[in-house]
C-alpha positions as CSV (number, residue, x, y, z in Angstrom):
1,X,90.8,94.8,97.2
2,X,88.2,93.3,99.7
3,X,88.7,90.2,101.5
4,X,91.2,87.7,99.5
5,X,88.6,85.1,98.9
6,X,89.4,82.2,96.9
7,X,87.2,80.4,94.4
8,X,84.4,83.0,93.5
9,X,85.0,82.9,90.1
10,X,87.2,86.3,90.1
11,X,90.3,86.9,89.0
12,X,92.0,88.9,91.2
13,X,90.9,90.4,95.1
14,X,89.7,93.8,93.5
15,X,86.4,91.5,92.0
16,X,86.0,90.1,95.1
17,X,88.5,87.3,95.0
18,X,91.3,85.2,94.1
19,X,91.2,82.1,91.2
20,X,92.4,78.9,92.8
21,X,96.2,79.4,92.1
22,X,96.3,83.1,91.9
23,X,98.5,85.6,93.3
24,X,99.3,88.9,94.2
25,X,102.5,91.0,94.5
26,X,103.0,93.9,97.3
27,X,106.0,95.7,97.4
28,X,107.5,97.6,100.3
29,X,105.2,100.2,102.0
30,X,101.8,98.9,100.0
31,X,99.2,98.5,102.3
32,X,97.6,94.8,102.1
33,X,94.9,92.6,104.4
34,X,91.7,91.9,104.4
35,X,88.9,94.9,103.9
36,X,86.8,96.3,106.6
37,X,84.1,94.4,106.1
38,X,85.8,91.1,106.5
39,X,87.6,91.9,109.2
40,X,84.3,92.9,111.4
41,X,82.8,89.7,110.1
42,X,85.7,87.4,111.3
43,X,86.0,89.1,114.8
44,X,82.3,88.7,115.2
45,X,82.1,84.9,113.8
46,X,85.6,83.7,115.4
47,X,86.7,80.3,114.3
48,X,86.9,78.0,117.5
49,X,89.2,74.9,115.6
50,X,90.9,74.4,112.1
51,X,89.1,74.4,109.4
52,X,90.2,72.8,106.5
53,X,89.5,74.7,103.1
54,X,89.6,72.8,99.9
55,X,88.4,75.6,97.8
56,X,92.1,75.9,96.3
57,X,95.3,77.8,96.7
58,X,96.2,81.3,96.5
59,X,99.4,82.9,96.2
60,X,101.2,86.2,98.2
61,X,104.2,87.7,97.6
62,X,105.8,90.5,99.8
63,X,108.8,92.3,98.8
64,X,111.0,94.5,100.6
65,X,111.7,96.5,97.8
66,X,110.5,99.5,95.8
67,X,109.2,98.3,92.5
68,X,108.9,100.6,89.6
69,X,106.0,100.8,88.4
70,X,105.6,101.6,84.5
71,X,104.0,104.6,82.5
72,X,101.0,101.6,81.4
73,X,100.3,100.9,84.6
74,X,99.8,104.1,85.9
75,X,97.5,105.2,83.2
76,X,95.7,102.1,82.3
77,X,91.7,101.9,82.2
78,X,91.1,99.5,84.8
79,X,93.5,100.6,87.4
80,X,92.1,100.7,90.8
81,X,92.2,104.5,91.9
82,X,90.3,103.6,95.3
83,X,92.2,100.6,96.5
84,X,92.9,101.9,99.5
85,X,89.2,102.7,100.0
86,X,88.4,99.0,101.3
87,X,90.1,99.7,104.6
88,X,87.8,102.7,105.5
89,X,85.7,102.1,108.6
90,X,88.6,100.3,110.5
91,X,90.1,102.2,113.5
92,X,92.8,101.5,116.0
93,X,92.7,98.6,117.9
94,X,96.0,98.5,119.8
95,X,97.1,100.9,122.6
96,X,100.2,103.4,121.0
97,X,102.8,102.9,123.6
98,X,104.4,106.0,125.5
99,X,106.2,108.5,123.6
């Protein structure tokens, strides 16, 4: 969850970031990117050249298929119930083209 940041000393994206040489897995139709918050901050702050970052690596893995998920994961403690949550605040950007 939240911007994919690597380096803050976090194991994952839900606390706020990714180890160097982390990763993350989304299967088909799970909804991934970077958080509201990030986003606005990027668009306001555009880069105007490369920037090279040599904070570490990070890992992400699409799938196009449907993974099962398991009984554990579904009802274990630190499960994140809200992921979705970090994306509230964004709208539409794009024009939706003629019907």
């Amino acid at each position: 969850r939240k911007a994919k940041k690597i380096g803050d000393d976090a194991t994952d994206a839900s606390s706020g970031g990714f180890v160097p040489g982390g990763a993350s897995l989304h299967p088909i139709m799970t909804p991934h990117g970077p958080d509201a918050e990030s986003y606005f901050a990027n668009v306001e702050n555009p880069c105007d050249g490369p920037v090279k970052f040599e904070g570490g690596l990070a890992f992400m893995f699409e799938s196009s298929a449907m993974c099962r998920v398991s009984r554990y994961a579904l009802e274990c403690e630190h499960r994140e119930v809200d992921y979705a949550s970090c994306w509230d605040g964004l709208v539409g950007t794009f024009p939706r083209p003629h019907a």
